[in-house]
C-alpha positions as CSV (number, residue, x, y, z in Angstrom):
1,X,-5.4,-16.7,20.0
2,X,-5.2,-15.0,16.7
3,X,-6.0,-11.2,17.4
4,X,-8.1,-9.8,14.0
5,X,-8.7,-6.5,13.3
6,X,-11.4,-5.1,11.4
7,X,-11.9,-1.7,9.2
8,X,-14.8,-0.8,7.0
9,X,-13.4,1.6,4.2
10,X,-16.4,2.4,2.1
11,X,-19.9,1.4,1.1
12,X,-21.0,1.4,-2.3
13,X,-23.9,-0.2,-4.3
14,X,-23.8,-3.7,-5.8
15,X,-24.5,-2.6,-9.7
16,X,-25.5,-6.7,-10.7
17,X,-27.2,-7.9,-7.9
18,X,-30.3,-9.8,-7.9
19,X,-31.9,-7.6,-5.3
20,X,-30.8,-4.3,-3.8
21,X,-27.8,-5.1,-2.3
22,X,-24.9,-2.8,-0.3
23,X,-20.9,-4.3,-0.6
24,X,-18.9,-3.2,2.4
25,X,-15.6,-2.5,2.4
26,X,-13.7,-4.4,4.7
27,X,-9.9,-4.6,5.8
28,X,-9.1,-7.4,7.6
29,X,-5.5,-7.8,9.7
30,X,-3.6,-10.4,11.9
31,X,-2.0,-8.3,14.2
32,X,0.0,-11.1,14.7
33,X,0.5,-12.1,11.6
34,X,-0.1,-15.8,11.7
35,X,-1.5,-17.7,8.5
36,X,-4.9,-17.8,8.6
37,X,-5.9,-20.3,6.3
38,X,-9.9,-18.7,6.0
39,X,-12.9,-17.0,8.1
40,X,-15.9,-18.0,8.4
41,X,-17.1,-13.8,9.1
42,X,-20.9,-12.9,10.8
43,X,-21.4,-9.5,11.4
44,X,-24.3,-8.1,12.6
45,X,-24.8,-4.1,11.8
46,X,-26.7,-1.6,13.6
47,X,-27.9,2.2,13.1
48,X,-26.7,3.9,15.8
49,X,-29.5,8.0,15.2
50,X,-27.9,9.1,18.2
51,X,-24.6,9.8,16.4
52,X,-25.5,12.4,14.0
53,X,-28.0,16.0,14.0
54,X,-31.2,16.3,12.2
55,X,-32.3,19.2,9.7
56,X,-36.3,19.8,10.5
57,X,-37.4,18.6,7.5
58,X,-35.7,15.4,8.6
59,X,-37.2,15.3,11.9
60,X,-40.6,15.4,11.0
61,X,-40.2,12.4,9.1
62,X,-38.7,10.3,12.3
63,X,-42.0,10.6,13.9
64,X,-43.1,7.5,13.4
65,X,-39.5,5.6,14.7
66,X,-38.7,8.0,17.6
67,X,-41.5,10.1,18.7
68,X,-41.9,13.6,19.5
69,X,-38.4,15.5,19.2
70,X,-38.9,16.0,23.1
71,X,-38.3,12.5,24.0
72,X,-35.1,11.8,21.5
73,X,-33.2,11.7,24.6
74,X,-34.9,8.4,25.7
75,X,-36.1,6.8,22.0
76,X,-33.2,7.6,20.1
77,X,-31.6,4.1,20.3
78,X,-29.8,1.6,18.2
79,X,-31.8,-0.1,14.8
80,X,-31.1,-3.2,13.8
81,X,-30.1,-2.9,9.7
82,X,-28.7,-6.5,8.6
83,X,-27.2,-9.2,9.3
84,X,-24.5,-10.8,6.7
85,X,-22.0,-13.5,6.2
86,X,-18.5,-14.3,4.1
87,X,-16.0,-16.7,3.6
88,X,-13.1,-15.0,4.0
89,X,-9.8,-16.8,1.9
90,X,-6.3,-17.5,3.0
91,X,-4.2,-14.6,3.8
92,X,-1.1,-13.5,5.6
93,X,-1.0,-10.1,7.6
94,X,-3.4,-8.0,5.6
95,X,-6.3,-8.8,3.3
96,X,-9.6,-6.6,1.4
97,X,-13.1,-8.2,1.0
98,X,-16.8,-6.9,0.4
99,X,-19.1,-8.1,2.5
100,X,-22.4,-8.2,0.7
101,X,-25.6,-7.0,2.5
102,X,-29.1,-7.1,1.4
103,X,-31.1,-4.4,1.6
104,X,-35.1,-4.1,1.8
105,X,-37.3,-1.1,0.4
106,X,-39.8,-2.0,2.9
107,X,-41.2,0.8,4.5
108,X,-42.5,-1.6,7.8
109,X,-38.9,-2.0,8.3
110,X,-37.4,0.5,11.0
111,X,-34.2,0.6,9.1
112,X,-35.3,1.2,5.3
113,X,-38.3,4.0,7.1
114,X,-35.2,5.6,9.0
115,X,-33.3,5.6,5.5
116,X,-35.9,7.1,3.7
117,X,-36.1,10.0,6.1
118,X,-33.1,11.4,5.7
119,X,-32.1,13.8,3.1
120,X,-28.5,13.8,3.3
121,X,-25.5,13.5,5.1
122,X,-24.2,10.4,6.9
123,X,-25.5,7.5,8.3
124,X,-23.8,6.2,11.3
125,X,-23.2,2.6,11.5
126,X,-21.6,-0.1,14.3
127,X,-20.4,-3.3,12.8
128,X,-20.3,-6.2,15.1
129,X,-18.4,-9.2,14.0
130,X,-18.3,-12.8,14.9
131,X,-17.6,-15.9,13.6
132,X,-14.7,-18.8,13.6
133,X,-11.0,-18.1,12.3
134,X,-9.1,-21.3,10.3
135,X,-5.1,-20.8,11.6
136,X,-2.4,-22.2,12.5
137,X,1.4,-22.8,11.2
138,X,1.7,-26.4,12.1
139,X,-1.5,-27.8,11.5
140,X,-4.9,-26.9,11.4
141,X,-6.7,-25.1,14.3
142,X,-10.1,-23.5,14.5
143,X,-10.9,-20.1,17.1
144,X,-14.0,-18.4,17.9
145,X,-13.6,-14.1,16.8
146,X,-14.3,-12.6,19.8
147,X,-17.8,-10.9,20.4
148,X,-15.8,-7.6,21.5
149,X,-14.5,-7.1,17.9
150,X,-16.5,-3.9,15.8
151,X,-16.0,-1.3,14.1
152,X,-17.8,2.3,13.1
153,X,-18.7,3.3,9.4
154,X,-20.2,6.4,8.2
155,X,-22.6,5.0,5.4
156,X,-23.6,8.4,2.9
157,X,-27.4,8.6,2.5
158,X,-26.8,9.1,-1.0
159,X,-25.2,5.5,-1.5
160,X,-28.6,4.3,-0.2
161,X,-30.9,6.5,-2.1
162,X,-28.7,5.4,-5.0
163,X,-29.2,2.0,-4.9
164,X,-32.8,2.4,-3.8
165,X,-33.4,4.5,-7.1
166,X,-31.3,2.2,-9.4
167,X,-34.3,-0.9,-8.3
168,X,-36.9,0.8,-8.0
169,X,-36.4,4.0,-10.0
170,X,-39.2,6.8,-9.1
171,X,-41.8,4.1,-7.1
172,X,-42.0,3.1,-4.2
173,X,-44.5,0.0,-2.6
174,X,-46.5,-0.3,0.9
175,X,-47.0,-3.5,2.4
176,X,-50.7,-3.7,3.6
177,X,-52.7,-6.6,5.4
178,X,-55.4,-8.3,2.8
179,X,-58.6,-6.6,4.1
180,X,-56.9,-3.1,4.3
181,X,-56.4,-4.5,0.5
182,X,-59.8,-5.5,-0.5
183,X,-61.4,-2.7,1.0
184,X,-59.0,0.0,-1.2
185,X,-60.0,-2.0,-4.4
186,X,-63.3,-2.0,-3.6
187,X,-62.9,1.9,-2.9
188,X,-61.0,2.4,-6.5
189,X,-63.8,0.1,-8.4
190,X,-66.6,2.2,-6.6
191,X,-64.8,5.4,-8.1
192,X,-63.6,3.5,-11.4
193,X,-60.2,5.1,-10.6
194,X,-57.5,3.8,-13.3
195,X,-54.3,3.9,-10.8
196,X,-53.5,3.4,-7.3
197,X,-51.6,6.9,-7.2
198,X,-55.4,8.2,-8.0
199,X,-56.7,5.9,-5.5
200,X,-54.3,7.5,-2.6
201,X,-54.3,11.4,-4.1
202,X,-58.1,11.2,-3.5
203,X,-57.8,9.7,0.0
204,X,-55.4,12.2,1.0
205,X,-57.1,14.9,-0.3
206,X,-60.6,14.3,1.5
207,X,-58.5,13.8,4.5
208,X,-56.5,17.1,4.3
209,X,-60.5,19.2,3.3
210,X,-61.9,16.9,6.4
211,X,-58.9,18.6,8.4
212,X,-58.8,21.8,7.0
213,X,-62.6,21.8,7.7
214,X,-62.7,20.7,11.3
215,X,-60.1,23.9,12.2
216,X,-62.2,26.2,10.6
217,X,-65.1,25.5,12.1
218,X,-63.1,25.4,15.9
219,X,-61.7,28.7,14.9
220,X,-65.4,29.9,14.4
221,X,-66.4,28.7,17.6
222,X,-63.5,30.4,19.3
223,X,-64.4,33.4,17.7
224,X,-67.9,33.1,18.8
225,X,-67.4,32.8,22.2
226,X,-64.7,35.0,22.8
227,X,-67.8,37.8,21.1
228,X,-70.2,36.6,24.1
C-alpha cells in the first residue's frame, strides 16, 4: 500500500482568480518512496473554534454561530469550510502543489460569518484528505488514500480579510429571501431614499431610539415604584 504523507505549509490568496479563491500549500511524500505515477486528491477542510482564545470584541460577534459564551463548552464544534480537488502529477519521494479552494463572502454561510468575526490572529484548520493514488514500478496499480490521512494548518485571518478585500474592496452583500426584498424597496421608495446604506442607517437607527426608548421608560417605572 503506498503510505502518503501530507503537510500544508502556507495559505495565501489566489491574485487571478475568477472568484475569491485561497491556494494551499501542500507537501506531499511517499514514505516509501515508490513512483507514483499521479493522485487523484479530495480533501475536505474544517474550522476547528475550539483551538484558539477569543478577544471580547470577537466574542460578541460569534453570537449568532455559538451562542452565549456560557455554553462554548457544548456549541463550540467543528465548521465545515470547503471542499476541493487536484490532480496531483507524477513524482518520486517528495512533491509541492496548491490546492485551490473557493471561497464565498456569504454571510449565511457559518464559515465566511465565523471569518468575518475575527479580528486577528489564526484560524485553526483540519484537513482531511481522500482520494485514489496511481503507483506502481511494474505496471500500473490504483489505491484508495486512506480516510485516516489529515493534517492541521493555522490559516492567518489576515490572508482571508485580504482576499475578501481584494473582491470586494470596502462592501460587503446580504443574501435576503424576495418578499424581505420587496418590502425594503417598497420601504426605500416610500422614503425616496437614494441608497441601500440609507435604507439600513435609517432602520437601524429607529431601532436603536425604539430601544433606547423602551429602557428609559422601564427605568422610570422602576424609579416610580421603588418612590411608593
Amino acid at each position: 500500500m503506498t503510505d502518503l504523507d501530507f503537510h500544508c505549509t502556507g495559505v495565501r490568496p489566489e491574485p487571478f482568480g475568477a472568484s475569491p479563491t485561497l491556494l494551499f500549500g501542500l507537501r506531499i511524500e511517499e514514505l516509501d518512496h515508490q513512483p507514483v505515477h499521479a493522485v487523484a486528491l479530495r480533501c475536505q477542510i474544517r474550522i476547528e473554534p475550539a483551538q484558539r482564545t477569543y478577544d471580547p470584541d470577537e466574542v460578541d460577534m460569534l453570537g449568532d454561530l455559538f451562542g452565549e459564551p456560557s455554553r462554548w463548552s457544548s456549541t463550540l464544534k467543528p465548521l465545515q469550510f470547503a471542499h476541493a480537488s487536484i490532480t496531483v502529477p507524477a513524482f518520486t519521494g517528495t512533491t509541492h502543489v496548491d490546492l485551490p479552494v473557493p471561497c464565498t463572502y456569504d454571510t449565511e454561510v457559518a464559515s465566511a460569518s465565523y471569518f468575518r468575526a475575527l479580528a486577528r490572529g489564526e484560524i485553526p484548520l483540519l484537513m482531511l484528505f481522500s482520494g485514489t493514488v496511481f503507483t506502481g514500478r511494474k505496471g500500473f496499480r490504483a489505491e484508495p488514500i486512506p480516510w485516516h490521512k489529515e493534517t492541521s494548518c493555522l490559516m492567518p485571518v489576515d490572508v482571508w480579510r485580504e482576499l475578501i478585500e481584494s473582491y470586494f474592496p470596502n462592501t460587503g452583500w446580504l443574501r435576503l429571501r424576495k418578499d424581505s426584498l420587496e418590502s425594503l424597496r417598497r420601504y426605500r421608495s416610500a422614503r425616496a431614499l437614494p441608497s441601500w446604506e440609507q435604507v439600513f442607517e435609517e432602520l437601524l437607527a429607529t431601532a436603536e431610539a425604539k430601544a433606547t426608548g423602551a429602557k428609559a421608560t422601564g427605568a422610570k417605572a422602576t424609579g416610580a415604584k421603588g418612590v411608593e
